[in-house]
C-alpha positions as CSV (number, residue, x, y, z in Angstrom):
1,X,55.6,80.2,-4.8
2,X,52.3,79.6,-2.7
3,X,50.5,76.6,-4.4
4,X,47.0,75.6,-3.3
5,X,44.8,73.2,-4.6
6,X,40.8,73.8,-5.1
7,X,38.5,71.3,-4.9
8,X,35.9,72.7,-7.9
9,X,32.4,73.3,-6.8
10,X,30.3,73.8,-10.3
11,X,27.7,76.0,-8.4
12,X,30.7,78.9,-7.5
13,X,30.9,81.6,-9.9
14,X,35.1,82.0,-9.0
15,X,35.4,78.1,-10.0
16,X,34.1,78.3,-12.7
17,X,36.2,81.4,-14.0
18,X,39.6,79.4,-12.8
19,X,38.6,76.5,-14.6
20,X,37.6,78.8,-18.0
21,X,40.0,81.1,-17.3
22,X,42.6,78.0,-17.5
23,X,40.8,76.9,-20.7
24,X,41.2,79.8,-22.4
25,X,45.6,80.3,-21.3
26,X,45.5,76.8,-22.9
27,X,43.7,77.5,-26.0
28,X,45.9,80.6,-26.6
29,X,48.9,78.8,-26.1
30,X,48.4,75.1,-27.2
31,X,46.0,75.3,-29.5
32,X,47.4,72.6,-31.6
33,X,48.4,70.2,-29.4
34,X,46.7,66.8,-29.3
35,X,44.4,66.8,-26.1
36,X,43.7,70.7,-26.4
37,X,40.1,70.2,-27.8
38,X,39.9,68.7,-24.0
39,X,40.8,71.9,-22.2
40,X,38.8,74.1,-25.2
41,X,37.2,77.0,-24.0
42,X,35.2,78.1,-27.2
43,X,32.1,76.9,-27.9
44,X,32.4,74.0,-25.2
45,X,29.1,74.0,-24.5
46,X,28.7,71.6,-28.0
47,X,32.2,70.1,-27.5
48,X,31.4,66.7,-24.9
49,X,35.3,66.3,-24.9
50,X,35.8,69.4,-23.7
51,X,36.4,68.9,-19.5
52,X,33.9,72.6,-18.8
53,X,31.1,70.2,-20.8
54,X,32.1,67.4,-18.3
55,X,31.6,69.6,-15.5
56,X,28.7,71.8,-16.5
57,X,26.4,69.7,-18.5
58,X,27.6,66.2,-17.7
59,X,28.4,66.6,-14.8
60,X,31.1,63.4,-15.2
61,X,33.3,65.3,-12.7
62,X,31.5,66.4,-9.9
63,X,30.3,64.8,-6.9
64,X,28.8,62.5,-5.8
65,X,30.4,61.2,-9.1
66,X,33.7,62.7,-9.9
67,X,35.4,65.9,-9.1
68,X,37.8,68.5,-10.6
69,X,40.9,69.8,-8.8
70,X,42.7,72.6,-10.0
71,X,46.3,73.7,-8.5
72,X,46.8,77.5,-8.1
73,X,49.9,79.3,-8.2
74,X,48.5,82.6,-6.2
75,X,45.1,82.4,-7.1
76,X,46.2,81.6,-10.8
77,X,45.6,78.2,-12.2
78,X,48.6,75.9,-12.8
79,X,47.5,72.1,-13.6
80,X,44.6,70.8,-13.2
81,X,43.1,67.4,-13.2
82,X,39.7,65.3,-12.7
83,X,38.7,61.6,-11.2
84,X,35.6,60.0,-11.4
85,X,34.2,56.3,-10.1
86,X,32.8,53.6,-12.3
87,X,32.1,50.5,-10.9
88,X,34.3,51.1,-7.6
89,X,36.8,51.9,-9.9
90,X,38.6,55.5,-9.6
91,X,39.7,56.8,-12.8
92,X,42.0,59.4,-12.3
93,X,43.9,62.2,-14.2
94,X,41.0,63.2,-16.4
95,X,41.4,66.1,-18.4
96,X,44.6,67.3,-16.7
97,X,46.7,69.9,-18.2
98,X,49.9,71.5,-16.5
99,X,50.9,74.8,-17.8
100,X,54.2,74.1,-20.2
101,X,56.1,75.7,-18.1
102,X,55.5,74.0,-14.7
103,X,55.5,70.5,-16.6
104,X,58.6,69.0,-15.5
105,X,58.1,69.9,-11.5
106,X,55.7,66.7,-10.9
107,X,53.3,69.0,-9.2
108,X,50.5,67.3,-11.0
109,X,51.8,63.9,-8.2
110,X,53.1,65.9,-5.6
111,X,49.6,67.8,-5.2
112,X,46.5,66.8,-7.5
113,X,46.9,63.0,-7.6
114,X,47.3,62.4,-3.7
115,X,44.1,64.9,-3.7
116,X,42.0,62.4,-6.0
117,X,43.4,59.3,-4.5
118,X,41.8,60.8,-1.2
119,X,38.3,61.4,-2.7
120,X,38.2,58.1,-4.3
121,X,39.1,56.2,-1.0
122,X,36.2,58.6,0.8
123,X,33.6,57.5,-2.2
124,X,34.2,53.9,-2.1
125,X,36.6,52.7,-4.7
126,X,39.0,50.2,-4.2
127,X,40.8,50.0,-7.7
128,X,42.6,52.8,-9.6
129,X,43.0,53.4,-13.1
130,X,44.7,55.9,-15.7
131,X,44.4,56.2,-19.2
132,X,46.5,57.1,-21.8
133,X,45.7,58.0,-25.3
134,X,47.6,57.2,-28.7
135,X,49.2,61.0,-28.6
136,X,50.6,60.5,-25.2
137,X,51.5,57.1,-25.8
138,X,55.2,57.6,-24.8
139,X,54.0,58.5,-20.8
140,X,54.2,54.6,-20.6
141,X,57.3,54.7,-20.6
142,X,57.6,57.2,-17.6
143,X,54.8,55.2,-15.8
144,X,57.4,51.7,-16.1
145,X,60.2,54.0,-15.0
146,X,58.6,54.9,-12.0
147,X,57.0,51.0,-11.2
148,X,60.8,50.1,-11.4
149,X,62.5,53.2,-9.5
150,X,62.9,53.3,-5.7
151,X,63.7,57.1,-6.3
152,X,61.5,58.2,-9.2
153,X,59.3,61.4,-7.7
154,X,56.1,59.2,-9.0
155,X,57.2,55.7,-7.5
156,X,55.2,55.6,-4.3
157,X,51.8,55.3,-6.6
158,X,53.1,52.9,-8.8
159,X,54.7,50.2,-7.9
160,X,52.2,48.0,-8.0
161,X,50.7,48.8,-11.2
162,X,49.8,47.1,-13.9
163,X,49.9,48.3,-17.2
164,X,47.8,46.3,-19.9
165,X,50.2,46.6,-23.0
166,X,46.5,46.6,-25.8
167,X,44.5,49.4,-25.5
168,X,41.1,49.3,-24.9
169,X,37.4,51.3,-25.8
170,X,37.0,53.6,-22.9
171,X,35.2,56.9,-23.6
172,X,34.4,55.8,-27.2
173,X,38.6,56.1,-27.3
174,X,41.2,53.5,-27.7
175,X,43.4,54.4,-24.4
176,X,46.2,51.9,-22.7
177,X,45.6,51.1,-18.9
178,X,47.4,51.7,-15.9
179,X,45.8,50.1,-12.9
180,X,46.4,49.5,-9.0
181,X,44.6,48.4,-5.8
182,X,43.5,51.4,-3.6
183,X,45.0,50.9,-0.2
Protein backbone atom coordinates (compact mmCIF):
# COMPACT_ATOMS: atom_id res chain seq x y z
CA UNK A 1 0.00 0.00 0.00
CA UNK A 2 1.41 3.52 -1.02
CA UNK A 3 -0.14 5.99 1.60
CA UNK A 4 0.28 9.79 1.23
CA UNK A 5 -1.04 12.46 3.07
CA UNK A 6 -2.57 15.83 1.39
CA UNK A 7 -2.40 18.87 2.93
CA UNK A 8 -6.14 20.25 1.61
CA UNK A 9 -6.01 23.51 -0.33
CA UNK A 10 -9.91 24.68 -0.54
CA UNK A 11 -9.03 26.65 -3.80
CA UNK A 12 -8.02 23.02 -5.75
CA UNK A 13 -10.75 21.54 -7.63
CA UNK A 14 -9.03 17.63 -6.94
CA UNK A 15 -9.16 18.55 -2.96
CA UNK A 16 -12.16 19.29 -2.90
CA UNK A 17 -13.42 16.08 -4.85
CA UNK A 18 -11.14 13.83 -2.24
CA UNK A 19 -12.58 15.47 0.55
CA UNK A 20 -16.48 15.00 -0.98
CA UNK A 21 -15.71 12.06 -2.59
CA UNK A 22 -14.77 10.71 1.13
CA UNK A 23 -18.00 12.27 2.36
CA UNK A 24 -20.06 10.65 0.23
CA UNK A 25 -18.12 6.61 0.88
CA UNK A 26 -19.00 7.69 4.45
CA UNK A 27 -22.53 8.58 4.05
CA UNK A 28 -23.13 5.39 1.96
CA UNK A 29 -21.70 3.34 4.47
CA UNK A 30 -22.12 4.92 7.96
CA UNK A 31 -24.90 6.69 7.63
CA UNK A 32 -26.14 6.03 11.07
CA UNK A 33 -23.42 6.24 13.02
CA UNK A 34 -23.10 9.07 15.54
CA UNK A 35 -20.52 11.68 14.05
CA UNK A 36 -21.73 10.91 10.35
CA UNK A 37 -23.72 14.18 10.07
CA UNK A 38 -19.93 15.50 10.47
CA UNK A 39 -18.59 13.83 7.36
CA UNK A 40 -22.27 14.43 5.50
CA UNK A 41 -22.00 15.13 2.02
CA UNK A 42 -25.76 16.07 1.19
CA UNK A 43 -26.89 19.25 1.47
CA UNK A 44 -23.73 20.44 3.61
CA UNK A 45 -23.77 23.62 2.42
CA UNK A 46 -26.79 24.24 5.29
CA UNK A 47 -25.33 21.60 7.63
CA UNK A 48 -22.38 23.92 9.94
CA UNK A 49 -21.44 20.47 11.48
CA UNK A 50 -20.66 19.11 8.42
CA UNK A 51 -16.44 19.32 8.07
CA UNK A 52 -16.97 20.50 3.79
CA UNK A 53 -19.13 23.57 5.61
CA UNK A 54 -16.02 24.07 7.87
CA UNK A 55 -13.84 24.19 5.00
CA UNK A 56 -15.79 25.97 2.34
CA UNK A 57 -17.90 28.54 4.06
CA UNK A 58 -16.25 28.68 7.47
CA UNK A 59 -13.39 28.29 6.58
CA UNK A 60 -12.51 26.85 10.44
CA UNK A 61 -9.98 24.54 8.81
CA UNK A 62 -7.97 26.26 6.50
CA UNK A 63 -5.04 28.36 6.97
CA UNK A 64 -3.88 30.75 8.33
CA UNK A 65 -6.49 29.17 10.77
CA UNK A 66 -6.72 25.52 10.63
CA UNK A 67 -6.16 22.95 7.99
CA UNK A 68 -7.58 19.61 6.70
CA UNK A 69 -5.31 16.57 6.02
CA UNK A 70 -6.59 13.71 4.30
CA UNK A 71 -4.51 10.23 4.08
CA UNK A 72 -4.74 8.52 0.56
CA UNK A 73 -4.41 5.04 -0.15
CA UNK A 74 -3.38 5.47 -4.05
CA UNK A 75 -5.00 8.51 -4.66
CA UNK A 76 -8.14 7.25 -2.70
CA UNK A 77 -9.03 8.72 0.59
CA UNK A 78 -8.45 6.68 3.77
CA UNK A 79 -8.86 8.92 7.15
CA UNK A 80 -8.86 12.10 7.35
CA UNK A 81 -8.62 14.69 10.00
CA UNK A 82 -8.50 18.66 10.76
CA UNK A 83 -6.70 21.10 13.44
CA UNK A 84 -7.23 24.49 14.06
CA UNK A 85 -5.70 27.30 16.69
CA UNK A 86 -7.59 29.20 19.28
CA UNK A 87 -5.92 31.13 21.58
CA UNK A 88 -2.36 29.40 20.93
CA UNK A 89 -4.12 26.39 21.48
CA UNK A 90 -4.04 23.52 18.65
CA UNK A 91 -7.11 21.62 18.58
CA UNK A 92 -6.57 18.63 16.76
CA UNK A 93 -8.42 15.65 15.24
CA UNK A 94 -11.42 17.55 13.98
CA UNK A 95 -13.72 15.95 11.93
CA UNK A 96 -11.61 12.74 11.38
CA UNK A 97 -13.00 9.74 10.03
CA UNK A 98 -10.94 6.47 9.11
CA UNK A 99 -12.55 4.17 6.68
CA UNK A 100 -13.94 1.03 8.96
CA UNK A 101 -11.82 -1.02 7.50
CA UNK A 102 -8.37 0.71 8.06
CA UNK A 103 -9.57 1.61 11.74
CA UNK A 104 -7.55 -0.51 13.86
CA UNK A 105 -3.99 0.23 11.87
CA UNK A 106 -3.38 3.61 13.93
CA UNK A 107 -2.76 5.34 10.71
CA UNK A 108 -4.82 8.19 11.85
CA UNK A 109 -1.21 8.69 14.66
CA UNK A 110 1.24 7.19 12.59
CA UNK A 111 0.46 9.78 9.62
CA UNK A 112 -2.29 12.60 10.19
CA UNK A 113 -1.60 13.53 13.82
CA UNK A 114 2.29 14.00 13.52
CA UNK A 115 1.22 16.12 10.29
CA UNK A 116 -1.09 18.53 12.54
CA UNK A 117 1.24 18.60 15.43
CA UNK A 118 3.73 20.04 12.75
CA UNK A 119 1.38 22.85 11.46
CA UNK A 120 0.44 23.89 14.89
CA UNK A 121 4.15 24.22 16.10
CA UNK A 122 4.83 26.34 12.56
CA UNK A 123 1.52 28.59 13.48
CA UNK A 124 2.36 29.32 16.95
CA UNK A 125 0.63 27.12 19.43
CA UNK A 126 2.17 25.86 22.36
CA UNK A 127 -0.72 23.74 23.88
CA UNK A 128 -2.72 20.83 22.35
CA UNK A 129 -6.06 19.64 22.84
CA UNK A 130 -8.56 16.81 21.69
CA UNK A 131 -12.05 16.45 22.21
CA UNK A 132 -14.24 13.77 22.63
CA UNK A 133 -17.90 13.70 22.37
CA UNK A 134 -20.58 11.68 24.50
CA UNK A 135 -20.81 8.85 21.55
CA UNK A 136 -17.16 8.30 21.55
CA UNK A 137 -16.87 8.56 25.09
CA UNK A 138 -15.17 5.13 25.53
CA UNK A 139 -11.75 6.53 23.37
CA UNK A 140 -10.90 7.75 27.03
CA UNK A 141 -10.19 4.88 27.85
CA UNK A 142 -7.65 4.12 24.87
CA UNK A 143 -6.19 7.71 25.42
CA UNK A 144 -5.35 6.50 29.47
CA UNK A 145 -4.02 3.27 28.01
CA UNK A 146 -1.67 4.89 25.90
CA UNK A 147 -0.55 7.86 28.88
CA UNK A 148 0.21 4.69 30.92
CA UNK A 149 1.91 2.34 28.11
CA UNK A 150 5.66 2.50 27.20
CA UNK A 151 4.57 0.26 24.08
CA UNK A 152 1.08 1.49 23.06
CA UNK A 153 1.40 2.67 19.07
CA UNK A 154 -0.12 6.18 20.47
CA UNK A 155 2.14 6.65 23.69
CA UNK A 156 4.78 8.99 22.35
CA UNK A 157 1.82 11.85 22.14
CA UNK A 158 0.52 11.22 25.30
CA UNK A 159 2.21 10.80 28.07
CA UNK A 160 1.89 13.83 29.34
CA UNK A 161 -1.59 14.46 28.90
CA UNK A 162 -4.15 15.48 30.89
CA UNK A 163 -7.45 14.47 30.62
CA UNK A 164 -10.17 16.69 32.42
CA UNK A 165 -12.68 13.81 33.67
CA UNK A 166 -16.17 16.79 33.25
CA UNK A 167 -16.86 17.73 30.02
CA UNK A 168 -17.05 21.07 28.86
CA UNK A 169 -19.12 23.55 26.14
CA UNK A 170 -16.76 23.59 23.15
CA UNK A 171 -18.51 24.08 19.79
CA UNK A 172 -21.88 24.56 21.45
CA UNK A 173 -21.10 20.60 22.45
CA UNK A 174 -20.41 19.08 25.76
CA UNK A 175 -16.93 17.21 24.75
CA UNK A 176 -14.17 15.79 27.53
CA UNK A 177 -10.56 17.14 27.11
CA UNK A 178 -7.37 15.80 26.34
CA UNK A 179 -4.65 18.24 26.67
CA UNK A 180 -0.67 18.55 26.45
CA UNK A 181 2.17 21.06 26.07
CA UNK A 182 3.58 21.42 22.48
CA UNK A 183 7.21 20.67 22.52
Amino acid sequence: MTYSVIAINKEDPDHYRLVSGFCKTIEAAEPKHPAASNMKYTDWENNPASVLFLLYNEQRLVPPTGQYFVLCNDMQTISASGVYIKDSTAILLVRTWTLKEFRTQYLLHEYLLPKQLEWAKANGATRAMITVNEYNRGLLTIFKRAMKSEHHPMSKWYKNATINDEPEMIQHTLQWTITFALD
